[in-house]
N, C-alpha and C positions, 0 to 999 in steps of 0.2 A: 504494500500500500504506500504509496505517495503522500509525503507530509500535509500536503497542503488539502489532500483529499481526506487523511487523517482527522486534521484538524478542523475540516466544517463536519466531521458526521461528529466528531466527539462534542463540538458546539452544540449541537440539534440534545443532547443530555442535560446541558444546563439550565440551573434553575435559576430563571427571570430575578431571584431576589438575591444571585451572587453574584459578587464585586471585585475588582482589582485585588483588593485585602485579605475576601476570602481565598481567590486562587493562592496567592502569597503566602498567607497562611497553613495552608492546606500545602504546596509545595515542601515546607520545612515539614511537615507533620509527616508526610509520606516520603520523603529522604529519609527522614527520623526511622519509618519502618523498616527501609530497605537497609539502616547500618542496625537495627536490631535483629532484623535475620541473618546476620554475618555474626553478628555479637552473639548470637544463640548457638550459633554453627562453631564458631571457635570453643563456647565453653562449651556443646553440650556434644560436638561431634557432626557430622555434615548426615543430614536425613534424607530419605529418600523422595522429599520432595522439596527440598532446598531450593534446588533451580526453578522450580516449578512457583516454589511461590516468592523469592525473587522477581521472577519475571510479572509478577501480578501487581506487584507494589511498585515497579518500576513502567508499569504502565499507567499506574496511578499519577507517577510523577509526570510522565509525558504527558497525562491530561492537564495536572496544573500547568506544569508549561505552556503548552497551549490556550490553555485560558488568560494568561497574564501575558503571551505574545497577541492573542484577539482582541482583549483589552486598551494594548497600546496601536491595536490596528496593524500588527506586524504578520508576516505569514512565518511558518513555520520553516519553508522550505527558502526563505531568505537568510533568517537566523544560522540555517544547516550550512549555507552557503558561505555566507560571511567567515561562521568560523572555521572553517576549510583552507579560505584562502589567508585568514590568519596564523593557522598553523604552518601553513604552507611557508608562509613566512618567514615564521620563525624558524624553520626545521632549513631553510636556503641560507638564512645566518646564523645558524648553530645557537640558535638562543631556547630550544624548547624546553632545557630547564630554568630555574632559578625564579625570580617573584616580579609582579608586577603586571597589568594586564596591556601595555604599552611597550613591550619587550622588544 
């Protein structure tokens, strides 16, 4: 599927009374999951459906995203693009480690 096809059907979900804040919100909350099922996996052992529900929180975050990219009126498939060619970037001056988002 195609981000930008992604993101109007994941739109067509939203509830009329969510906002900027709530995607926001909701982004950190379901990052939050996705580094609790690692934190669960390291203490408790890697389960047989680890990947599996990984993958379900991590599509939760793709939908905040998405909402806080529709939000600002951004498309998804610009954002993907953008950071492509800022990696690209960086990785042509040897800069893909170290700090700063201006690198």
């Amino acid at each position: 599927m195609h981000f930008d096809t992604y993101q109007a059907k994941a739109m067509s979900f939203r509830k009329e009374s969510a906002d900027n804040v709530y995607a926001l919100l909701g982004l950190m909350e379901e990052a939050g999951e996705v580094a609790g099922k690692f934190s669960k996996m390291r203490r408790d052992g890697k389960t047989d459906t680890f990947v599996e529900d990984v993958k379900k929180e991590l599509g939760d975050v793709l939908w905040m995203v998405a909402a806080i990219a529709a939000d600002l009126q951004l498309h998804l498939s610009d954002i993907a693009e953008a950071n492509i060619v800022k990696l690209d970037s960086r990785k042509q001056r040897n800069a893909i480690g170290g700090n700063g988002d201006n690198r």
